[in-house]
Backbone bond lengths (Angstrom), bond angles and torsions (degrees), N, CA, C in turn:
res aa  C-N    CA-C-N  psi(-1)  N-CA   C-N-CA  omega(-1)  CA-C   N-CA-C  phi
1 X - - - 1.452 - - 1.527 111.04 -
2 X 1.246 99.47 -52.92 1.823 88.47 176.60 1.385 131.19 -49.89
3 X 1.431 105.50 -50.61 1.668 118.79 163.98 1.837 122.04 -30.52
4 X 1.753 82.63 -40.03 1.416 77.15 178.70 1.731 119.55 -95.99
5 X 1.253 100.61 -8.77 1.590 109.84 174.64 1.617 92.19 -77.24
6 X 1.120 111.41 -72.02 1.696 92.45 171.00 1.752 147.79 -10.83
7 X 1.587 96.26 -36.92 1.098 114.46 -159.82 1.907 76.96 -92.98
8 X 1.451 100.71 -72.12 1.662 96.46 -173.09 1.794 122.89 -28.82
9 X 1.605 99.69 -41.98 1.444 91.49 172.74 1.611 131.71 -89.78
10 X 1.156 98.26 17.70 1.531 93.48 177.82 1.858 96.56 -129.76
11 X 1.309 114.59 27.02 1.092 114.28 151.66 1.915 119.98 -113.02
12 X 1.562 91.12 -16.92 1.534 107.00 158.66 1.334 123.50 -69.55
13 X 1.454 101.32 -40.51 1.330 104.55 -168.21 2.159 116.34 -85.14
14 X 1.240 90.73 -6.25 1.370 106.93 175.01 1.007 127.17 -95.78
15 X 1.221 132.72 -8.98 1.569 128.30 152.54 1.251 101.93 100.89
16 X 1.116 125.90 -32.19 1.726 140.10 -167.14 1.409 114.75 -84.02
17 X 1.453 123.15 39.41 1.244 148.77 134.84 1.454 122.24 -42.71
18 X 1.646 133.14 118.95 0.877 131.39 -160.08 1.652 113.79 -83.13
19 X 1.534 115.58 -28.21 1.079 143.03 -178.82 1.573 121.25 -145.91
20 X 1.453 117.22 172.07 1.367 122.10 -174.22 1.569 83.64 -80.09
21 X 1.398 130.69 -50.01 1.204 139.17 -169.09 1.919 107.59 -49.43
22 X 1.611 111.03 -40.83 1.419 93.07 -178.81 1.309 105.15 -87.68
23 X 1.540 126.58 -4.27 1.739 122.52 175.32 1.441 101.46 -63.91
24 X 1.290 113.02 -46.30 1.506 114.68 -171.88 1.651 104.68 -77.32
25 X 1.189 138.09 -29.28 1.171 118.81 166.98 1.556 130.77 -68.55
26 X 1.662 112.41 -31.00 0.954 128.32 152.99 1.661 146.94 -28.77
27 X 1.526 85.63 -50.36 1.286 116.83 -171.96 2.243 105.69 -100.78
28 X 1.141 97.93 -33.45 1.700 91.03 148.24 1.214 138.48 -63.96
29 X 1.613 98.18 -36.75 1.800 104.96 172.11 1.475 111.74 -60.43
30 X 1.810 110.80 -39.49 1.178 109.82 -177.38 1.555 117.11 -56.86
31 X 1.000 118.45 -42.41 1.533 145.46 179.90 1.075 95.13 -28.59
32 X 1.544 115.96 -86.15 1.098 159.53 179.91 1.487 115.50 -22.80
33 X 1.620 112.74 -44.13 1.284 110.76 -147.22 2.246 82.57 -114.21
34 X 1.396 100.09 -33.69 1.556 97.10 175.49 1.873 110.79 -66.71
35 X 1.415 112.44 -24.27 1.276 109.92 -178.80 1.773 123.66 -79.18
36 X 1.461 82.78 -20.74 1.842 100.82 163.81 1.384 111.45 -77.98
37 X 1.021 128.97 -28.23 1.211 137.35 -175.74 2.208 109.82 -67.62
38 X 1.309 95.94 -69.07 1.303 117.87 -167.27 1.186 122.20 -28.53
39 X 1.911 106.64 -48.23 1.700 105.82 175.06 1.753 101.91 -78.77
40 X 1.268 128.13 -7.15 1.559 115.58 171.42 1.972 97.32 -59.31
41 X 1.115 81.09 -38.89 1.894 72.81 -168.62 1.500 114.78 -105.63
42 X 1.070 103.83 41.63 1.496 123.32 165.71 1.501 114.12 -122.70
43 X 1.383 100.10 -0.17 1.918 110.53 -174.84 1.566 96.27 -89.52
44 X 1.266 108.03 143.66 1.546 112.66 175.71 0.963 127.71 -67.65
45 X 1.954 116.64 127.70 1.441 105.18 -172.69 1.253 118.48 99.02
46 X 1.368 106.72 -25.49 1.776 120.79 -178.17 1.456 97.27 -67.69
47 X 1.617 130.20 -76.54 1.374 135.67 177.66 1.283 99.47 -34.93
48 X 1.146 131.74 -89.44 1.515 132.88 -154.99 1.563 105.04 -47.20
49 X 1.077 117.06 -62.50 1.784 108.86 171.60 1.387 122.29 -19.15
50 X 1.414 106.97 -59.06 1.508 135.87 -163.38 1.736 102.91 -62.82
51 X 1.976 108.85 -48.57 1.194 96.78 175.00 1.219 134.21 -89.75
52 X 1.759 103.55 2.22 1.188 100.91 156.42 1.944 132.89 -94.39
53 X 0.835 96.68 -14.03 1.109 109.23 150.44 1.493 137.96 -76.11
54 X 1.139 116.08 -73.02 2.004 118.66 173.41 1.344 85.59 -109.64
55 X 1.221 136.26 127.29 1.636 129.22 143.49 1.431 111.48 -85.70
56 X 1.506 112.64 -22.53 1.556 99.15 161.32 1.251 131.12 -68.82
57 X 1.232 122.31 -26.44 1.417 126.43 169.47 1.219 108.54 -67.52
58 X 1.565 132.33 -52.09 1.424 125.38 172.44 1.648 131.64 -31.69
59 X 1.554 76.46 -47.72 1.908 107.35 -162.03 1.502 90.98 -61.95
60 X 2.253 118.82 -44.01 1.216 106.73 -167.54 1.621 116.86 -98.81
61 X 1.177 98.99 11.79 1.737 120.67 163.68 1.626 103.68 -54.13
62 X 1.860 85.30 -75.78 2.066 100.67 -165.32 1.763 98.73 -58.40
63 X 1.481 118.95 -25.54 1.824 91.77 -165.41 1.616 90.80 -74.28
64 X 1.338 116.96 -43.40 1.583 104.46 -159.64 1.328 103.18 -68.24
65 X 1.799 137.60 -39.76 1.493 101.78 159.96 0.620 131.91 -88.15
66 X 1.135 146.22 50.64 1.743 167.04 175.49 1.385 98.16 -92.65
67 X 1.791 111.53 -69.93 1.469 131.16 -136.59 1.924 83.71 -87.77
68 X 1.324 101.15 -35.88 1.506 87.85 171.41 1.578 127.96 -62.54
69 X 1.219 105.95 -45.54 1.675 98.50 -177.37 1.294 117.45 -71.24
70 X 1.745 122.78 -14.81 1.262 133.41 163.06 1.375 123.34 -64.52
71 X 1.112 122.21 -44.75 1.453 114.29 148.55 1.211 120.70 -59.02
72 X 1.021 120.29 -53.35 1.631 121.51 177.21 1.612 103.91 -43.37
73 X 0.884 150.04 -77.37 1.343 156.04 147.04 1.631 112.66 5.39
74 X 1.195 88.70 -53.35 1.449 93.52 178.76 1.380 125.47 -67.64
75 X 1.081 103.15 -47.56 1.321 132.15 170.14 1.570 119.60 -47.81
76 X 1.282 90.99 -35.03 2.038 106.06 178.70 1.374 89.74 -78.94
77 X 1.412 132.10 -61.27 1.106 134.27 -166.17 1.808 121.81 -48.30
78 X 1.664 100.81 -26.57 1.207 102.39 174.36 1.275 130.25 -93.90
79 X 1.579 106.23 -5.81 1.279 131.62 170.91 1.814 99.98 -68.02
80 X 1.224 116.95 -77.78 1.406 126.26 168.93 1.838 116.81 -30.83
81 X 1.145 118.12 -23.74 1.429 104.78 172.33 1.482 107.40 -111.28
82 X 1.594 109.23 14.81 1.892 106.69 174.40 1.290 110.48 -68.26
């Protein structure tokens, strides 16, 4: 899963989107694939493993669902003032 969140964000993060249409498809997959993710690391024992083991992988676990629900958020928010 990460590999492929990886891949999603550095096609986000590159600008080199062919359309608004593949940003938005893009950025659903991301959705998609960080929201599958989230209850893995809400299982007990899962976090702590992780930082003891890779803390970089952890560290780049929490920003990408972090940065997701922050947009997401946002995103509601802009819904609410349409």
């Amino acid at each position: 899963m990460k590999a492929d969140v990886d891949v999603l964000y550095a096609q986000l993060r590159s600008g080199a989107c062919a359309s608004p249409g593949t940003f938005a498809s893009n950025w659903g997959h991301l959705i998609r694939v960080v929201n599958e993710m989230k209850p893995m690391l809400s299982e007990p024992g899962v976090k702590e493993t992780l930082v003891l083991k890779d803390v970089e992988l952890m560290a780049d676990l929490l920003a990408m669902t972090h940065s997701v629900e922050i947009i997401e958020n946002f995103m509601r928010c802009l819904e609410h003032q349409a």
